[in-house]
Structure formats: structure tokens, C-alpha cells
C-alpha positions, 0 to 999 in steps of 0.5 A: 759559764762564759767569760769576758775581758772588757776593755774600756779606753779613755784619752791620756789627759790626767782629767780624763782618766779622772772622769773615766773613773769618776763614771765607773764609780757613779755606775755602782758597779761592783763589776766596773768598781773593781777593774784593773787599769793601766794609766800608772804604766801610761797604758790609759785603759781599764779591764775586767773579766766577767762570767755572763752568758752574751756579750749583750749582757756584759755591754749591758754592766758598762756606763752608759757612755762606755758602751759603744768604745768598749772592746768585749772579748769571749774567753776561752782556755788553751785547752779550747783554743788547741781544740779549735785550731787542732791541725793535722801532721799534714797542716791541715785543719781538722 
């Protein structure tokens, strides 16, 4: 199944990070509940990897307020990402 890093921001004010987790937990998300954040290391933003088939789907998880600013990224392996940009001896792009 697919998988996505979410990445949701918010301002740098001890209220707003704050409010951003009040709204993760308001959600009921177990998804959204169990995000990493980085406001401890001054990096104000959440992430977490889901399995879902589209983006639209993933968008769909995040609080209604999230979803236009929340970045959503497809994953893949290094395996994957070798294969996709396998260049030739040459340079060239198989």
C-alpha cells in the first residue's frame, strides 16, 4: 500500500503550538494523535507516515483547518527511487 509523510506547520508562539495540538487531539485521530513534532528542537511542525491509496485520502485525516497548509509527500524505497532514475555508464537516463 502506498505511503505518505504528512507535514503540518504551524507559527513558532508557545500559544500556537498549543492550539495546533489542541486541534490534533480535538480530531480523534488515532493517525494525527500519534504524530512526531519538532517544537522541542525550535523546528514547529508535525509529521506522520501513513499507508493510504491517495493523497486525497491522507488530506481527507487531517483537521479540517490543516488541510490546505499540510504538505503531503508519496514515499517510496531506495530501491524505487534507484530504479526511476537508473542512468546509463553514458548519463544517460534509462
Amino acid at each position: 500500500m502506498p505511503r505518505f509523510l504528512i507535514e503540518v506547520s504551524h507559527d513558532g508562539e508557545a500559544i500556537a503550538c498549543s492550539r495546533a495540538q489542541q486541534v490534533f487531539l480535538a480530531s480523534g485521530s488515532h493517525y494525527l494523535t500519534h504524530a512526531d513534532w519538532g517544537c522541542k528542537d525550535g523546528v514547529h511542525a508535525a509529521w506522520i507516515i501513513v499507508e493510504m491509496e491517495t493523497k486525497e485520502q491522507v488530506r481527507a485525516i487531517l483537521p479540517p483547518a490543516d488541510r490546505r497548509g499540510a504538505r503531503i509527500v508519496a514515499l517510496n524505497t531506495f530501491d524505487e527511487a534507484l530504479a526511476q532514475h537508473r542512468v546509463t555508464g553514458s548519463g544517460e537516463k534509462r
